[in-house]
N, C-alpha and C positions, 0 to 999 in steps of 0.2 A: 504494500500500500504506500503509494508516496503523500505525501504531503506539497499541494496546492496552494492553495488558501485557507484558511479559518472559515468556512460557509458564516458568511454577514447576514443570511436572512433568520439560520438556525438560530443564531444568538441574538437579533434583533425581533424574532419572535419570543423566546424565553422572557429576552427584558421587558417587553412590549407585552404580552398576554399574562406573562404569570407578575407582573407588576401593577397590573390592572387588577388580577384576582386580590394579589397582597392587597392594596391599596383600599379597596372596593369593601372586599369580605373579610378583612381581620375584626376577629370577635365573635363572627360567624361559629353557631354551633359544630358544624361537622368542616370546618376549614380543610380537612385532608379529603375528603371528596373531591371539594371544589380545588383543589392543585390536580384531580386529575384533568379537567377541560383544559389549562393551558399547555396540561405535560402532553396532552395528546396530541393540540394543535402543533406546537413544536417538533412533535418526531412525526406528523403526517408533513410537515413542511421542509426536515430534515431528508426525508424520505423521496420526495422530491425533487431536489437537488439531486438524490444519488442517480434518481428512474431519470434522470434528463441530463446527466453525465456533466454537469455543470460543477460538480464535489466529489470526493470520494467520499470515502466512509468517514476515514479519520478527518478528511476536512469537518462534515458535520461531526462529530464527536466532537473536535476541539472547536468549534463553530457553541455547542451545547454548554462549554465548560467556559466559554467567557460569556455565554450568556447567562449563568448558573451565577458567576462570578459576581455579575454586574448585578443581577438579582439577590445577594447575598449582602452585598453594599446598599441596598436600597432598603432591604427590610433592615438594617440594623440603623440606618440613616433617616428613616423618613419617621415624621411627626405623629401622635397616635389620628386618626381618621378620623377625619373629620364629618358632619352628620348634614350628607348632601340627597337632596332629592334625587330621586332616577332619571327624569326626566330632561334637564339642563345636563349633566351628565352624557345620557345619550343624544343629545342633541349634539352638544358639543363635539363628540366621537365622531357621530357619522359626519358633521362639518370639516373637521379635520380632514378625515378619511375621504372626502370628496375633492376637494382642494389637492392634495396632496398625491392623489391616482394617478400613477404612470411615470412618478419624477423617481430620478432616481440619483440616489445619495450613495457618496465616496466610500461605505462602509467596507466595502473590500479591501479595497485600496491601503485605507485606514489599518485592518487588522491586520493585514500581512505585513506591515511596518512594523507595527507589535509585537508578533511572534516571531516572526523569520530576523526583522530587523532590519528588512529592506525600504 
């Protein structure tokens, strides 16, 4: 297996969905449920990458382990939740997520700087 790149979408889904789970559902009774939708999202996404020869394996693997990372920094870093309507929220989201379709960001780029050093 060589190593590529760091898969930027595998770790930019981890930080992005299971930071939204963190963020959203801390306090949440069954909180270890709710970490399986983003863990899924992530390796349906990591998965992906491999069926479309854009990653290897171990790129997603190390792609998961700095998005694990980032996500590790963020639950010990972020403030307790704040008490937000759903509504604004999703509005917000999908506003983002509209705006934002189809651009795309240096994340690769970025990681391989990272790890490799280049």
């Amino acid at each position: 297996m060589d190593l590529v790149s760091p898969s930027g979408h595998t770790a930019s889904a981890c930080i992005v969905y299971g930071g939204l789970a963190l963020l959203l559902l801390r306090g949440s009774a069954r909180p270890s449920l709710v970490a399986l939708v983003p863990l899924g999202i992530t390796a349906l996404i990591g998965y992906t990458r491999i069926a479309t020869s854009a990653h290897t394996a171990l790129d997603v693997v190390l792609g998961a382990a700095v998005g694990l990372a980032g996500l590790a920094c963020l639950a010990w870093a972020a403030p307790p939740a704040p008490r937000l309507s759903g509504w604004p929220v999703l509005i917000t989201g999908l506003t983002v997520l509209t705006f934002t379709h189809g651009l795309q960001l240096p994340a690769e780029a970025a990681l391989r700087r990272v790890v490799l050093g280049h």
